[in-house]
One Martini backbone bead per residue (centre of mass of N, CA, C, O) as a GRO file, in nm:
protein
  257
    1UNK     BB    1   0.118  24.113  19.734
    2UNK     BB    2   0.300  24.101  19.435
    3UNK     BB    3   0.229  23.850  19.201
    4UNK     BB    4   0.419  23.970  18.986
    5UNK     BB    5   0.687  23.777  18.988
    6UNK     BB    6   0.607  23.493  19.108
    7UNK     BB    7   0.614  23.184  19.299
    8UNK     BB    8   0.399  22.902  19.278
    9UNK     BB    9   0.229  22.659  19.454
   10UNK     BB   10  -0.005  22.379  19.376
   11UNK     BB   11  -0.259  22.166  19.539
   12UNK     BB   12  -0.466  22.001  19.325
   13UNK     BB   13  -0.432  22.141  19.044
   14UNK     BB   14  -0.610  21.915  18.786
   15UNK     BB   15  -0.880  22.090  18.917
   16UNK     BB   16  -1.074  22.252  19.017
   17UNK     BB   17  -0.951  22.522  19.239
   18UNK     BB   18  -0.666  22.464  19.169
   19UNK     BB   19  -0.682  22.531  18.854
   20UNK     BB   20  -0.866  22.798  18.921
   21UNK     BB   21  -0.561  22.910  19.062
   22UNK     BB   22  -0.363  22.843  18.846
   23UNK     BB   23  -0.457  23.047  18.653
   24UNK     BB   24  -0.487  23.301  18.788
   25UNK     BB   25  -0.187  23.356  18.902
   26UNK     BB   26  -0.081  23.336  18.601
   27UNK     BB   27  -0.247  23.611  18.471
   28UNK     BB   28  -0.105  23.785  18.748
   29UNK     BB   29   0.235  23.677  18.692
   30UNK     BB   30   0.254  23.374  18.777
   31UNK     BB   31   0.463  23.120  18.870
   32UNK     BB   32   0.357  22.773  18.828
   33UNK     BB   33   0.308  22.487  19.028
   34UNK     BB   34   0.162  22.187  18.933
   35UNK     BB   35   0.000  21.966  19.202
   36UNK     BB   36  -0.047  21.616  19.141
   37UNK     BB   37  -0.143  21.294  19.062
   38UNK     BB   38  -0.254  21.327  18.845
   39UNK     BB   39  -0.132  21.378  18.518
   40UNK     BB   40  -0.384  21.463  18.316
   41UNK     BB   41  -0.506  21.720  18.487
   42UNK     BB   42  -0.208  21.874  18.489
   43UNK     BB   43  -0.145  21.889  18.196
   44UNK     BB   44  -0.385  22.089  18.139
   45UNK     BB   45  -0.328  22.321  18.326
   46UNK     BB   46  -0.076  22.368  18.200
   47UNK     BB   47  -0.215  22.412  17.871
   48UNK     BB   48  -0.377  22.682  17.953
   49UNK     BB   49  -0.173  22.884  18.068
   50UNK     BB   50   0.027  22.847  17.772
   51UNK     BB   51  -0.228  22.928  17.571
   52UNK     BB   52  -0.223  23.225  17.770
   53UNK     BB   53   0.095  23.302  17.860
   54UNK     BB   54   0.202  23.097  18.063
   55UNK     BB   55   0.352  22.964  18.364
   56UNK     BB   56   0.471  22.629  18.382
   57UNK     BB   57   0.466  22.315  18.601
   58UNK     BB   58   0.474  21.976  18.624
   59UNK     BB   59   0.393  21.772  18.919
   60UNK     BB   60   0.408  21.450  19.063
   61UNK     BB   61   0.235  21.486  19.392
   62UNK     BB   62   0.221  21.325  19.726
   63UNK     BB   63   0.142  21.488  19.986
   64UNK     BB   64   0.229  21.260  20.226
   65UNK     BB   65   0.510  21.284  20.072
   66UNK     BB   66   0.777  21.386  20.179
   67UNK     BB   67   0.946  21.367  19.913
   68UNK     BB   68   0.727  21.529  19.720
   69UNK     BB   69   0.693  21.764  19.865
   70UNK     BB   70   1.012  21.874  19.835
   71UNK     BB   71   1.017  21.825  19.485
   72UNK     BB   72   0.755  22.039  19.483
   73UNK     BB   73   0.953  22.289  19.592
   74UNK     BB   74   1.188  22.238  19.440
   75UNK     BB   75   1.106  22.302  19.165
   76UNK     BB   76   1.074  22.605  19.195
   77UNK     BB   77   1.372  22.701  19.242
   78UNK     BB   78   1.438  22.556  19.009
   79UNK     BB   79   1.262  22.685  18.763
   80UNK     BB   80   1.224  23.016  18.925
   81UNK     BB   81   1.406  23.083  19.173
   82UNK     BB   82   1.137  23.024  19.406
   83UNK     BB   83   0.937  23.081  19.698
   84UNK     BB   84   0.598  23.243  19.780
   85UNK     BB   85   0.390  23.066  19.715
   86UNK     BB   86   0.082  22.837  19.884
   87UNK     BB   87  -0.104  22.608  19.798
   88UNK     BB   88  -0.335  22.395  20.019
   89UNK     BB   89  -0.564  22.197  19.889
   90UNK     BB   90  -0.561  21.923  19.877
   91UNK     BB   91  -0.855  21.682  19.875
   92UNK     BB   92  -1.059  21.473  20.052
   93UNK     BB   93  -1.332  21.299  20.146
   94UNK     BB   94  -1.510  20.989  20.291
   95UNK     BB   95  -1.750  20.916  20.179
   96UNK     BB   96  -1.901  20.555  20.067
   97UNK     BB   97  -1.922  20.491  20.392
   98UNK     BB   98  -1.934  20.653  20.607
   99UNK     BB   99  -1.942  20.780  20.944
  100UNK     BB  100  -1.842  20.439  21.073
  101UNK     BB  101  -1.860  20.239  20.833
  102UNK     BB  102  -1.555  20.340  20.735
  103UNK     BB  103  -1.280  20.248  20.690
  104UNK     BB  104  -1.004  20.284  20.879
  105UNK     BB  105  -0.840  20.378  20.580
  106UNK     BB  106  -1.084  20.599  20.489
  107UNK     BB  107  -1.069  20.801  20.716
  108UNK     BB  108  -0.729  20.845  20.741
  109UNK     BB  109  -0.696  20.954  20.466
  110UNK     BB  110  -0.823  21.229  20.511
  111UNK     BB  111  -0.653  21.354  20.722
  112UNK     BB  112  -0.384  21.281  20.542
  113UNK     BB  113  -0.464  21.515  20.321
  114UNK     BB  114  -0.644  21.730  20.482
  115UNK     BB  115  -0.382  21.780  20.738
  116UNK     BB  116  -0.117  21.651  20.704
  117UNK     BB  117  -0.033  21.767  20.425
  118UNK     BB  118  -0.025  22.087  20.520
  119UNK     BB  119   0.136  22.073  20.740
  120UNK     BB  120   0.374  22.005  20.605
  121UNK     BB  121   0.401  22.207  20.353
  122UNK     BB  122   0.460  22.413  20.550
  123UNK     BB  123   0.719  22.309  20.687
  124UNK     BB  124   0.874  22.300  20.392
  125UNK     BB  125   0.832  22.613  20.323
  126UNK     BB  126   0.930  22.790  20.552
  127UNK     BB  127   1.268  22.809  20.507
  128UNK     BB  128   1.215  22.877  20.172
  129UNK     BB  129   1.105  23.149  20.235
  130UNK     BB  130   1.266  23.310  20.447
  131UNK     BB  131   1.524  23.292  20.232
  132UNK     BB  132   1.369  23.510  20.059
  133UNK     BB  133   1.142  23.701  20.263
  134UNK     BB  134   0.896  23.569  20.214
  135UNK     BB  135   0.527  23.480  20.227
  136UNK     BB  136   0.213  23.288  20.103
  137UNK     BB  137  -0.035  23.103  20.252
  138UNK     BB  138  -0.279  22.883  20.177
  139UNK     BB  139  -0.558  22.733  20.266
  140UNK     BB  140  -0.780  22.455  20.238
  141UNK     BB  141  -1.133  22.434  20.352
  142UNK     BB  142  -1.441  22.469  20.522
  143UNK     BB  143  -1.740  22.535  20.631
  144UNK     BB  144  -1.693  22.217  20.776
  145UNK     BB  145  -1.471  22.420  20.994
  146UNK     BB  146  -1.694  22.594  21.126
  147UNK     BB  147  -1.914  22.393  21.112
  148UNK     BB  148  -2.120  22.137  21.147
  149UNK     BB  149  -2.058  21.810  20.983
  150UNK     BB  150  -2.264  21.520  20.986
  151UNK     BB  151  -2.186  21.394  20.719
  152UNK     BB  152  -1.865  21.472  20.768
  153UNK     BB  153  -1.674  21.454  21.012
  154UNK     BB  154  -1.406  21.414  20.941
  155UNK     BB  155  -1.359  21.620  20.739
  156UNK     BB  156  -1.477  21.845  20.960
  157UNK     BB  157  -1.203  21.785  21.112
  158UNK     BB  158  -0.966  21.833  20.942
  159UNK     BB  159  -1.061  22.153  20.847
  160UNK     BB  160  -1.059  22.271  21.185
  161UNK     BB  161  -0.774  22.240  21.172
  162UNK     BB  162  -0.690  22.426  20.987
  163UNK     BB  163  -0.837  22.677  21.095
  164UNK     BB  164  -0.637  22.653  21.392
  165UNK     BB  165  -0.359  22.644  21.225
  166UNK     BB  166  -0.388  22.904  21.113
  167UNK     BB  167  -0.468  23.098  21.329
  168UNK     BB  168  -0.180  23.013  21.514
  169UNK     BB  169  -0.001  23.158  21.264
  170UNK     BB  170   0.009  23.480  21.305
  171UNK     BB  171   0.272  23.574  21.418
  172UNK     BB  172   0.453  23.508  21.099
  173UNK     BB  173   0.444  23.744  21.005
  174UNK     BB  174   0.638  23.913  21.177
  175UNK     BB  175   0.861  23.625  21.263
  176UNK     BB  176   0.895  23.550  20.890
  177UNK     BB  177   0.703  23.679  20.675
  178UNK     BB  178   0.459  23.444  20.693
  179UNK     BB  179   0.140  23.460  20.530
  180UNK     BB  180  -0.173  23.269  20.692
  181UNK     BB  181  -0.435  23.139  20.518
  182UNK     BB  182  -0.803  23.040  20.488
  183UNK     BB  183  -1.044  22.867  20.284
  184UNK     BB  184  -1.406  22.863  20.343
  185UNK     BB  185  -1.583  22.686  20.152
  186UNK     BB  186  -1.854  22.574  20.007
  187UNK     BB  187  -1.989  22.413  19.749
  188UNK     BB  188  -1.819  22.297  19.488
  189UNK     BB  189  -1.810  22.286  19.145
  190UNK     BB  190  -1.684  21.950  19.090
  191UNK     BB  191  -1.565  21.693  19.026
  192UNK     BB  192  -1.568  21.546  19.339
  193UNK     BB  193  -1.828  21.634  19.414
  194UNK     BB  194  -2.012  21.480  19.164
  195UNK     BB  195  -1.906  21.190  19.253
  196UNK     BB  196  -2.040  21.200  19.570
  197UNK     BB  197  -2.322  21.252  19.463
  198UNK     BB  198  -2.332  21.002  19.320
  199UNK     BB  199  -2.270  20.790  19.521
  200UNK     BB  200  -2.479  20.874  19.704
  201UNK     BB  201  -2.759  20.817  19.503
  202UNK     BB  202  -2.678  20.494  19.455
  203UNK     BB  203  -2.700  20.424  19.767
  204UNK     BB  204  -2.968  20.588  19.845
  205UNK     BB  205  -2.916  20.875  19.871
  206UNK     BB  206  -2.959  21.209  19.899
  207UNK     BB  207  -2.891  21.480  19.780
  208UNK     BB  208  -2.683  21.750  19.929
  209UNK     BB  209  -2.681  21.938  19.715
  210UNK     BB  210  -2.738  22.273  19.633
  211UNK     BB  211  -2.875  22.449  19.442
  212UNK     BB  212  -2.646  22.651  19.472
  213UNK     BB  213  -2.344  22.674  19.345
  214UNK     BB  214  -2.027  22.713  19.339
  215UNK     BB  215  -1.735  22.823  19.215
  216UNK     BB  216  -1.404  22.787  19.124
  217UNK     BB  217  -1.332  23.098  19.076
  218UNK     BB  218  -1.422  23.211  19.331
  219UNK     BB  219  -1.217  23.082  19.501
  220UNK     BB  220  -0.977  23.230  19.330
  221UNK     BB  221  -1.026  23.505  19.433
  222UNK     BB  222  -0.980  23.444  19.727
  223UNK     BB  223  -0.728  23.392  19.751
  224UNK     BB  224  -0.585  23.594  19.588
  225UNK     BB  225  -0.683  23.790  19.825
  226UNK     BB  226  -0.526  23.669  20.049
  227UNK     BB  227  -0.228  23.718  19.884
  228UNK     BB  228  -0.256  24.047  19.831
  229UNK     BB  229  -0.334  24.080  20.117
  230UNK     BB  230  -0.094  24.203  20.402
  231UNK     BB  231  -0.373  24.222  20.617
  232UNK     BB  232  -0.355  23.940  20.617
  233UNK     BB  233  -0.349  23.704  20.903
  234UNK     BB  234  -0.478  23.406  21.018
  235UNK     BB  235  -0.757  23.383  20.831
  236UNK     BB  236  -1.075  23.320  20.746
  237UNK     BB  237  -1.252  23.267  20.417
  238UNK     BB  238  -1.556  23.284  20.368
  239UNK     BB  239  -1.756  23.099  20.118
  240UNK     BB  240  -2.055  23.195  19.947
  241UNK     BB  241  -2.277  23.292  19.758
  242UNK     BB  242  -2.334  23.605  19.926
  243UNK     BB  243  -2.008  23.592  20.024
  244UNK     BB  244  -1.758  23.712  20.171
  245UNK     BB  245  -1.551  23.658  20.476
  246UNK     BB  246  -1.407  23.709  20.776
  247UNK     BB  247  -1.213  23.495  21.017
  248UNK     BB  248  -1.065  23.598  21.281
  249UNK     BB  249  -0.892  23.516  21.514
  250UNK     BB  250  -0.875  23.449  21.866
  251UNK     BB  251  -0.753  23.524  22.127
  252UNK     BB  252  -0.563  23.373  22.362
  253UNK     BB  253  -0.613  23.320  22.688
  254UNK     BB  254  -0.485  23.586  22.856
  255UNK     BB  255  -0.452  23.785  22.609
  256UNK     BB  256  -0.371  24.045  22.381
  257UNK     BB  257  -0.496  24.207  22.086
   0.00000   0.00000   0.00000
């Protein structure tokens, strides 16, 4: 897909990987919304992207809500004229204290970020993409869907969500001309992470945090690569220090290649 001349919609845009995928689609010629719950870290977002000369336009939107989730994607439509790309970012760790000890409000909103609020945006862009001729979705997800992750398995469990959600929609390029794929980075320094550390090491914990951080730009960088490459679909993009990886679907059992 060529990104210039594009309209996306980015989720939890107000900072991290957001923020800097949101800054980056901008860059390269595409009018962004930006949505968060934050108010006060997507209006810094939008004032970044308009004062290096893009296009940007702020929504408050709580990911899990059917009307915000609507009203997110209707207002690209509305002030943009159409919707090419959705990166569904938004997400949120357990906490602590972490599974079991946490409270079952606690560990059931983390699904509902990271698993069920993704899944719903799907489903409401995906008539609107249709519409105009197909588009592109990027799910975030995370090294700790691809493999055990003992520290916070909820967390672990809604991003394998994700990996396998988004594998399972390969068919959707051919069927709908919408390429879904999903990035899944190592630890990436955000605000979201530093907080997650102080607050595991204030409890007693040990940092968890790796010497070498990803950076948030590393991580829109792949986005990127998953938008404007046409032959990638259904794929999740491993993202740790080393560099990036590709990790196609595996055909469904008794099916052929």
């Amino acid at each position: 897909m060529e990104i210039r001349g594009k309209v996306a919609v980015i989720t939890g845009a107000g900072s991290g990987i957001g923020r800097a995928t949101a800054g980056r689609l901008a860059r390269e010629g595409a009018s962004v919304v930006v949505a968060d719950v934050d108010e006060a870290g997507g209006a810094e977002t939008v004032k970044q992207i308009e004062s290096a000369g893009g296009k940007a336009v702020f929504i408050r939107a709580d990911v899990t809500s059917e009307g915000d989730s609507r009203r997110m994607l209707e207002t690209a439509t509305a002030k943009f004229g159409r919707l090419d790309i959705l990166h569904n970012n938004a997400g949120i760790a357990t906490g602590i204290p972490g599974f079991p000890k946490a409270a079952l409000a606690q560990w059931r909103r983390v699904i509902e970020i990271d698993l069920n609020a993704m899944i719903m945006g799907t489903w409401l862009a995906a008539p609107i993409m249709e519409i105009g001729g197909g588009g592109a979705i990027v799910n975030t997800a995370s090294m700790a869907g691809l493999y055990p992750h003992p520290l916070d398995p909820i967390y672990g469990a809604a991003k394998a969500g994700i990996v396998n959600f988004t594998h399972s929609l390969a068919p959707w390029a051919a069927e709908r001309k919408i390429r879904v794929n999903c990035v899944c980075p190592g630890i990436v320094d955000t605000p979201m992470v530093r907080k997650g550390v102080e607050a595991a090491v204030k409890a007693g914990y040990k940092s968890w945090a790796p010497s070498q951080l990803l950076q948030a730009d590393q991580i829109a960088d792949a986005v990127v690569k998953l938008i404007g490459d046409d032959s990638l679909f259904g794929c999740s993009m491993e993202v740790r220090p080393s560099g990036p990886r590709i990790v196609e679907p595996r055909p469904a059992p008794g099916s052929r290649k």
